[in-house]
N, C-alpha and C positions, 0 to 999 in steps of 0.2 A: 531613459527608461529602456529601448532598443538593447543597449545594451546589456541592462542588468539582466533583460529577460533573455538574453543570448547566453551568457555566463551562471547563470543559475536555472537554466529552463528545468534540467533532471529532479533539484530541491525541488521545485514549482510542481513540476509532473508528480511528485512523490506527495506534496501535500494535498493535491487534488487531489488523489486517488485515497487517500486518509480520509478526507473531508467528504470522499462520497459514500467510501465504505461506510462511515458513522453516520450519517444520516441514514444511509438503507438499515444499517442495525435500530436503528431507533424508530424510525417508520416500521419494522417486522417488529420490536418489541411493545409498542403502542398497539398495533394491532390484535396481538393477541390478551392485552389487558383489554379493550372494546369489546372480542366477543362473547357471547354469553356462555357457549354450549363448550366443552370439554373435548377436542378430538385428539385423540391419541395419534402422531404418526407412524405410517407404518415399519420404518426402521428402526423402532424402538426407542421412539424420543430425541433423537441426534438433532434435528432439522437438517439445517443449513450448516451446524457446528465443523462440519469433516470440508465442507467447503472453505469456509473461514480460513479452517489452519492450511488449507494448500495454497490460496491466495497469499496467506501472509508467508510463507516458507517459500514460495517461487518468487515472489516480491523481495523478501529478504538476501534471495540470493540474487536474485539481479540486482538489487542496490548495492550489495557487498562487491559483484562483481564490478562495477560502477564506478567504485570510492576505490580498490585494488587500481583497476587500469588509469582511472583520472590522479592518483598519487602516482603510478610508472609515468607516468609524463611529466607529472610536473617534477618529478626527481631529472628527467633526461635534459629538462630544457632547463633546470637550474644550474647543472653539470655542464651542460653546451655553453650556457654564458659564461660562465667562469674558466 
């Protein structure tokens, strides 16, 4: 197990971070079906939406960058053995 978790931690860290994100959306979107009264935000309804998309575009590019660098190696070290 040691191992898988050594070789796959980034997958692992990437689902964690899914699986926390979707429960916080789901926890803010339950909450605002419970309350009763109507409050308009003051940025003109966005919420938390402008945050979402920069978590997932700096997330995006970190894993992109991630799966870039982790394929340059395993191209170099498939190339060194042969």
């Amino acid at each position: 197990m040691g191992k898988l978790l050594k070789k796959h931690r980034w997958s692992f860290m990437l689902v964690l971070i899914g699986i926390i994100i979707m429960v916080s959306l789901n926890y803010a979107s339950s909450d605002q079906m419970e309350s009763k009264e109507t409050v308009q935000p003051l940025d003109g309804g966005l919420g938390l939406l402008p945050l979402y998309w920069i978590v997932g575009i700096v997330g995006g590019c970190i894993a992109l960058t991630l799966t870039y660098v982790s394929w340059k190696k395993y191209r170099a070290q498939r190339r060194r053995k042969n």
